[in-house]
C-alpha positions, -999 to 999 in steps of 0.1 A, spaced: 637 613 -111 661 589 -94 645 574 -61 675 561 -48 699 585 -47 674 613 -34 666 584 -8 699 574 3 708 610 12 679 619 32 681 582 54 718 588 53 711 625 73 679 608 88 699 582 103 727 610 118 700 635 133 677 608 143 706 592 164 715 619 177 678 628 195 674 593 205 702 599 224 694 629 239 705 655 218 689 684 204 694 695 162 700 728 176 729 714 187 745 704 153 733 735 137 761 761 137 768 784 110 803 790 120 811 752 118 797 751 82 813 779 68 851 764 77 841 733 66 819 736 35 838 768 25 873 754 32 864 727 16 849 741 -17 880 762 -17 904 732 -15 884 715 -44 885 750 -66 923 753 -61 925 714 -70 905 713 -102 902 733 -131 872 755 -142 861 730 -167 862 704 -145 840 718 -116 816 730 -139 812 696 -155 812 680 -121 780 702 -107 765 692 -145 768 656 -136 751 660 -103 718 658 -119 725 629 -132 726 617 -94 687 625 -86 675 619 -122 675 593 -153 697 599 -182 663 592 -202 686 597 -233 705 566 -221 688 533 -245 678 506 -223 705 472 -231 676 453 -245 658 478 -264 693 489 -277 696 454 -291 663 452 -306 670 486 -327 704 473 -339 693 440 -352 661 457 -368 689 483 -387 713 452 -396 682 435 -414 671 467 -429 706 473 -443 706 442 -454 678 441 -474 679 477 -488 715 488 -487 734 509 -453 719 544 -472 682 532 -461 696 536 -426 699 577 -431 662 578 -424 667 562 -394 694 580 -383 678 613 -379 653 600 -349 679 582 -331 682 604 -298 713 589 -280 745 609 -298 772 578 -298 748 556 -318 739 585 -339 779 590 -353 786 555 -351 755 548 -378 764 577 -398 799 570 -399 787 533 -409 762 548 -436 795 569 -453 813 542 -460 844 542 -435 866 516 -436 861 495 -400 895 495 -387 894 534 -388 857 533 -377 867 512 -347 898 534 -340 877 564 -339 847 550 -315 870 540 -291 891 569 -292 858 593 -287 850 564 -259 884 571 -242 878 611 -240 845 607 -231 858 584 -200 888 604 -192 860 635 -188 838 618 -168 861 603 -147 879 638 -137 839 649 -127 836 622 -105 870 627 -91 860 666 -82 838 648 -56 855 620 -42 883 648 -34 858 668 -17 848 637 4 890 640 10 890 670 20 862 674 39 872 659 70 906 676 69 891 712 73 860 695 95 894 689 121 911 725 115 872 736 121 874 716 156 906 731 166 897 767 162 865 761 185 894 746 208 913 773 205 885 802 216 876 778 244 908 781 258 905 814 255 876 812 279 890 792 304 883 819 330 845 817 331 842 773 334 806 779 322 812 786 289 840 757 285 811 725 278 791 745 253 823 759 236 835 718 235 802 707 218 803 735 193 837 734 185 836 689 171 805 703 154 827 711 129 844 675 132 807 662 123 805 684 90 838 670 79 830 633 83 794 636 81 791 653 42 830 634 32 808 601 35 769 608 31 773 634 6 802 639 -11 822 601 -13 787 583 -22 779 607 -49 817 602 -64 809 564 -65 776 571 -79 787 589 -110 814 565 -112 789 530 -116 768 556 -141 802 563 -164 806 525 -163 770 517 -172 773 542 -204 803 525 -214 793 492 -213 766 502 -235 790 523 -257 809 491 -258 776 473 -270 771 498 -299 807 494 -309 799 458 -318 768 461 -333 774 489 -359 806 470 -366 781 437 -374 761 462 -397 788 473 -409 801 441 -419 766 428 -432 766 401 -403 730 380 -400 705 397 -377 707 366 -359 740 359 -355 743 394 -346 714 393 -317 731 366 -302 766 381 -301 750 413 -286 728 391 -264 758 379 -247 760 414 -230 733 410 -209 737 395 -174 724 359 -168 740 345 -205 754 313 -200 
């Protein structure tokens, strides 16, 4: 499970309520139903009528990668380690000893990048085709993280159009004054929706899922080179210390 992102929401919300008692307020106060439905279902709507099917149903799929670990993910160092220990093996005993290896790799890029490696194809078409399945894979990430940051758009649009209808049947009321500071409060409830989910919820997990698409192509990026050194029957040596200068703190 991710800590962090489960954390930030709650002291995000935490922050907001707890504010609001310290000054006086009660949560009863920012809990309206009506306010929520205009914002969260306008909302929704706007972001349904702005993506396609696909896309939303991708974008809730990469929600979980918000509040849990890609464990499928290879850690940069331990990614490193396997790659030098498959250039020496293929070194020593040929690139079809690696087929053994190949079947208990879990992580799918550096599966097809191996096996395209262990068939023989030539490297400029073996590079054109990893970066290629790199640029899809980015472009489709990119369009689920973009699902969210629109809803974080959006969101305090119809929060506003949520505020002016409360405005609107307050002025309806204008006859009976006692009803005209309740109907107020209720009425920017819907203000604090907008805001409130655009940038605790819905903008922070857009920029979440962006830094994760950028951490699993860095790492692409990093497999890229290494199968190409195997490939190319570079020194495990040579080839640690080329993918070595991936890692932060290389001088």
């Amino acid at each position: 499970m991710n800590k962090t992102g489960i954390a930030g929401i709650l002291l995000g919300i935490a922050a907001v309520l707890g504010g609001n008692i310290m000054e006086g307020g009660r949560i009863g106060s920012v809990v309206q139903g009506s306010a929520a439905l205009i914002v969260f279902g306008g909302t929704l709507g706007a972001t349904i009528l702005s993506f396609s099917a696909k896309d939303i149903k991708l974008a809730v799929q990469m929600l979980k990668e918000v509040f849990f670990e890609n464990r499928l993910l290879p850690e940069n160092r331990i990614l490193i380690k396997d790659i030098v220990n498959y250039s020496a093996k293929a070194r020593k005993s040929g690139l079809l000893s690696l087929e053994d290896e190949i079947k208990v790799i879990k992580y799918g890029f550096l599966r097809r990048a191996l096996s395209l490696v262990v068939d023989g194809i030539d490297s400029k078409v073996l590079r054109d085709s990893l970066d290629q399945e790199n640029r899809t894979f980015e472009e489709n990430m990119e369009r689920a993280a973009k699902v969210f940051e629109a809803a974080g758009g959006f969101a305090p649009t119809v929060g506003i159009i949520g505020a002016v209808l409360g405005l609107i049947h307050v002025m309806e009321n204008l006859s009976d004054p006692t009803k005209l500071g309740a109907g107020i409060a209720v009425a920017f409830v819907a203000t604090i929706y907008g805001v409130a989910s655009a940038n605790l919820i819905f903008l922070p997990i857009a920029k979440r899922l962006t830094n994760n698409i950028r951490q699993e192509m860095f790492i692409r990026e990093m497999i890229i080179d290494g199968v190409l050194g195997i490939q190319a029957g570079s020194h495990p040596f040579f080839l640690e210390e080329h993918l070595n200068s991936y890692l932060p703190g290389r001088h």
